[in-house]
C-alpha positions in Angstrom: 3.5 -4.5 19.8 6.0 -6.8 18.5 5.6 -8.3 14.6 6.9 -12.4 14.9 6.1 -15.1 12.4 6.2 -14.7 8.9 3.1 -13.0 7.8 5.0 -9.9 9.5 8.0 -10.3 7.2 5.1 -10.0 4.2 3.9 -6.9 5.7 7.2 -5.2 6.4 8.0 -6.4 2.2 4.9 -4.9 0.8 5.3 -1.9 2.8 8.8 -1.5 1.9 7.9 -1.6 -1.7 4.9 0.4 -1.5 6.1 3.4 0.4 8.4 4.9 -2.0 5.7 5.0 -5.0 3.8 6.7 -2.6 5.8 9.2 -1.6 7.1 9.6 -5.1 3.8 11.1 -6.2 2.7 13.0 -3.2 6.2 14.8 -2.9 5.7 16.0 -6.5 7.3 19.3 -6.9 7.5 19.8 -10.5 6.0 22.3 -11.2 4.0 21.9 -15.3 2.6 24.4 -17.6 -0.3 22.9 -19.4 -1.9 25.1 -22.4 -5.3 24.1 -24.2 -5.6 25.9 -27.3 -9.3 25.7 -28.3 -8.9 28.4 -30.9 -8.7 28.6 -34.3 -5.7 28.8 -34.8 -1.9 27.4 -34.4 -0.2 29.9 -31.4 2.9 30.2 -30.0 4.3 30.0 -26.1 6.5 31.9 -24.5 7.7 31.5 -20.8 9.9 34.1 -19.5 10.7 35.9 -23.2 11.5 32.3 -24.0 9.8 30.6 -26.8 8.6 27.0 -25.4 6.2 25.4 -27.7 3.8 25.9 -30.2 0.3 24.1 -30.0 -2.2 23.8 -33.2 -5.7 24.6 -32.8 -8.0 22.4 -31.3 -4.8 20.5 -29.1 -2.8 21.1 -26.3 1.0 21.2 -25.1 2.6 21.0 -21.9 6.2 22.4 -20.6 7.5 20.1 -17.7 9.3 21.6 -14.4 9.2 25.4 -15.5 9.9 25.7 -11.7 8.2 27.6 -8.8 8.2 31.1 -8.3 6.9 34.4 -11.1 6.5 33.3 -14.3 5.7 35.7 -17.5 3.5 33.7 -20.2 2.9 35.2 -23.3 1.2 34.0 -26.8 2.0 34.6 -30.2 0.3 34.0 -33.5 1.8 32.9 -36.6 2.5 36.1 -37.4 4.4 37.0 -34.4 1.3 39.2 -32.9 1.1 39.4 -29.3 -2.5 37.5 -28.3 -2.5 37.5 -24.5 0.3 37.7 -21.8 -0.1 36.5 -18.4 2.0 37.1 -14.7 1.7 33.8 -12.4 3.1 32.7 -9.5 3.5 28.6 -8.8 4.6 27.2 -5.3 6.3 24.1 -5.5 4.8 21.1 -6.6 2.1 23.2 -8.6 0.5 23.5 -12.0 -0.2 26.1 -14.2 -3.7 25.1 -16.7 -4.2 27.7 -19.5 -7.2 28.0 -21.8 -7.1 30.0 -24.9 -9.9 30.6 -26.9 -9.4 33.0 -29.2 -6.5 34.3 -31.6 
């Protein structure tokens, strides 16, 4: 099959500009650590011994691209007290959703 005339030219634009937002999205391989902190309290994150972010009470934070592969997360409270740690492992492309409820 052979595209002639011009309403093939508007077909082979639209695709062209369409394909790459596409492909954009679907080839995500960031890989995001997203922390909702439904305690009582403001907490600490720590990825790989590596403090990240902190995240108040009632709110949430997220790290982007922490990369694929083993990943040590750990949680502080204000007063430096360890309040959970946690091994993962991400492939590429996927996310990490943590829930903390309790300090």
């Amino acid at each position: 099959m052979r595209l002639r005339g011009p309403r093939s030219h508007v077909l082979i634009l639209v695709l062209a500009l369409a394909l790459p937002a596409c492909s954009q999205d679907l080839l995500e391989s960031e890989c995001n650590l997203v922390v909702l902190n439904q305690s009582t309290c403001s907490l600490s994150v720590y990825v790989d011994g590596q403090e990240a972010f902190a995240v108040r009470a009632g709110s949430d934070g997220t790290l982007d691209d922490i990369g694929p592969g083993r990943h040590v997360l750990e949680v502080m409270d204000t007063q430096g007290r360890l309040v959970q740690r946690r091994a993962i492992e991400l492939a590429t492309g996927e996310d990490f959703y943590w829930t903390l409820d309790h300090c």
